[in-house]
PASEBA-1860 file (N, C-alpha, C; in nm, 3 decimals):
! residues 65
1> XXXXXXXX> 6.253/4.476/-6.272/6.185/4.464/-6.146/6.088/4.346/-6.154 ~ 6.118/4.258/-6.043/5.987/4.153/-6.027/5.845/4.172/-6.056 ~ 5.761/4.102/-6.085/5.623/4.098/-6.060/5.592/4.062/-5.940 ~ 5.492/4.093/-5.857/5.439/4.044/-5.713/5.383/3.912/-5.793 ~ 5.397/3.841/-5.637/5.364/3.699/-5.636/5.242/3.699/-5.543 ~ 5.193/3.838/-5.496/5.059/3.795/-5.386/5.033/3.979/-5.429 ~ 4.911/3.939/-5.372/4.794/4.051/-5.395/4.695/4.056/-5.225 ~ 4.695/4.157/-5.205/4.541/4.190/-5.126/4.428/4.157/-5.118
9> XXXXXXXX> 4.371/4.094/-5.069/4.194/4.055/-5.114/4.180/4.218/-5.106 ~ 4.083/4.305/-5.192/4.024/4.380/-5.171/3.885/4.427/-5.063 ~ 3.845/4.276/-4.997/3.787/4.318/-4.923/3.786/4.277/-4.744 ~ 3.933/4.155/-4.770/3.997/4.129/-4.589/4.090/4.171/-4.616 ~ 4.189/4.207/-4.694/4.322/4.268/-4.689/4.371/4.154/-4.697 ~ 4.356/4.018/-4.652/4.445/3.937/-4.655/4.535/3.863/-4.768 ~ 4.661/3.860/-4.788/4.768/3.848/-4.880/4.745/3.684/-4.951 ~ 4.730/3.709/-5.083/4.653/3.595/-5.169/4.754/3.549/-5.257
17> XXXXXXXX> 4.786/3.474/-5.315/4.874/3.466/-5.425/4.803/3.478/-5.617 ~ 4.883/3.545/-5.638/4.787/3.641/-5.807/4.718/3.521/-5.801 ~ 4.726/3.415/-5.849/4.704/3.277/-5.915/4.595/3.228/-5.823 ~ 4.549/3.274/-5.773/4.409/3.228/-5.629/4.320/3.326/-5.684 ~ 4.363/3.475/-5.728/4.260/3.546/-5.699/4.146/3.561/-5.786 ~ 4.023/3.574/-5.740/3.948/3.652/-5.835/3.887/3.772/-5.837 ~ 3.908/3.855/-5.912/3.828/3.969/-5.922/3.900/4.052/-5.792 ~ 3.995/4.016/-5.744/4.073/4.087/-5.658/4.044/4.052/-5.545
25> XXXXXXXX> 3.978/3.936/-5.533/3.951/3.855/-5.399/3.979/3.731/-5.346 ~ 4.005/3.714/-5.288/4.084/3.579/-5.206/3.916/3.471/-5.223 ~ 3.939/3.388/-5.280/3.831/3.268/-5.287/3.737/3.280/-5.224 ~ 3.747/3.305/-5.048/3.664/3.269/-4.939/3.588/3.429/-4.955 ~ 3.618/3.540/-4.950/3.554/3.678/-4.995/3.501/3.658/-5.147 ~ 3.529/3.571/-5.256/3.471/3.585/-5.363/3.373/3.518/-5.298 ~ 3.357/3.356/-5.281/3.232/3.336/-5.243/3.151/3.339/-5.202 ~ 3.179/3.450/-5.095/3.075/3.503/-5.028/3.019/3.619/-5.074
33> XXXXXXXX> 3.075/3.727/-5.112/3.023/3.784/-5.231/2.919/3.760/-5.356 ~ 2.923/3.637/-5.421/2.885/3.566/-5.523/2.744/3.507/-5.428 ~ 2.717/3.461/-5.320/2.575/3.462/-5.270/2.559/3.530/-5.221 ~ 2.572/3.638/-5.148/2.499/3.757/-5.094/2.484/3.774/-5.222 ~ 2.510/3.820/-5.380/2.507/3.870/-5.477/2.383/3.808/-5.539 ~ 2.358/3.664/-5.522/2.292/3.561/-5.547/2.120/3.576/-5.491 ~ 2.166/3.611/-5.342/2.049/3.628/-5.249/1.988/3.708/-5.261 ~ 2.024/3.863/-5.289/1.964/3.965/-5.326/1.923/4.021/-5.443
41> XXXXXXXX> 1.989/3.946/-5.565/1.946/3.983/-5.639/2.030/4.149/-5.723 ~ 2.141/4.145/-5.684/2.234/4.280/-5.718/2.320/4.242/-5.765 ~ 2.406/4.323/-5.908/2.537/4.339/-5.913/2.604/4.291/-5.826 ~ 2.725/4.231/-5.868/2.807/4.190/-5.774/2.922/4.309/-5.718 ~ 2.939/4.395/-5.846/3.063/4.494/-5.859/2.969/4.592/-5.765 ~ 2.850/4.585/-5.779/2.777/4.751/-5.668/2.783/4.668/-5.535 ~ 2.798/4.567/-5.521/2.769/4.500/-5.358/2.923/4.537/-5.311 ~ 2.988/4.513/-5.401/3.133/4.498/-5.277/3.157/4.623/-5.223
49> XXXXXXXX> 3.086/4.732/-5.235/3.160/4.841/-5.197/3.062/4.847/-4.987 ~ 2.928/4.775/-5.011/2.843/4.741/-4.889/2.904/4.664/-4.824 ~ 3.006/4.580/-4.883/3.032/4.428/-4.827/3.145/4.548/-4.730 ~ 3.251/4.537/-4.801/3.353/4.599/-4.745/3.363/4.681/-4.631 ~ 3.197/4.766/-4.633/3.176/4.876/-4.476/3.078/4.828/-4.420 ~ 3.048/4.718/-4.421/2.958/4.658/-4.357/3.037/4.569/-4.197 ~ 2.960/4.624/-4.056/3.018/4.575/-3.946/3.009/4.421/-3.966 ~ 2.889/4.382/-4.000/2.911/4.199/-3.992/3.030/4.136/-4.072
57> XXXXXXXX> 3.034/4.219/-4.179/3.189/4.129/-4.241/3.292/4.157/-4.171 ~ 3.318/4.280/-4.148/3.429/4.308/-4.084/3.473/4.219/-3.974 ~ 3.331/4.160/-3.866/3.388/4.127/-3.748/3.362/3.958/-3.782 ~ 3.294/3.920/-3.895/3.345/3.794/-3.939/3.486/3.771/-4.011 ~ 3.539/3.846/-4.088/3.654/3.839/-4.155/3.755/3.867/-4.085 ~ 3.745/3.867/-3.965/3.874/3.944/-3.843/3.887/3.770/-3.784 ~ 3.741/3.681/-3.809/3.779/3.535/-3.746/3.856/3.459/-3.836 ~ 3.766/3.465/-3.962/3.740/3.360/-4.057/3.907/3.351/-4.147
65> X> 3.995/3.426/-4.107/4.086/3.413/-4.193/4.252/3.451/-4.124
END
């Protein structure tokens, strides 16, 4: 059986290729992650679970991608 050639961002859903991702995120969700992470002063692994149910990402990540 094949290996997948694309993955999920874990936090837009949107379909990434393995070789893009980091940490299970499509570039444009890592980096934004990585300064909110930056800005506040938190874990990055305890933020994503805020990022993810948070309305402002949601209704930015419904544009941005």
């Amino acid at each position: 059986m094949a290996q997948p050639t694309e993955s999920p961002c874990r936090l837009c859903g949107t379909l990434v290729p393995i070789s893009e991702m980091r940490q299970h995120l499509c570039p444009i969700c890592d980096e934004y992650a990585q300064r909110v992470a930056l800005q506040t002063n938190r874990r990055f692994d305890s933020l994503l679970g805020e990022l993810q149910n948070g309305p402002i990402f949601r209704a930015a990540s419904k544009d941005s991608h």
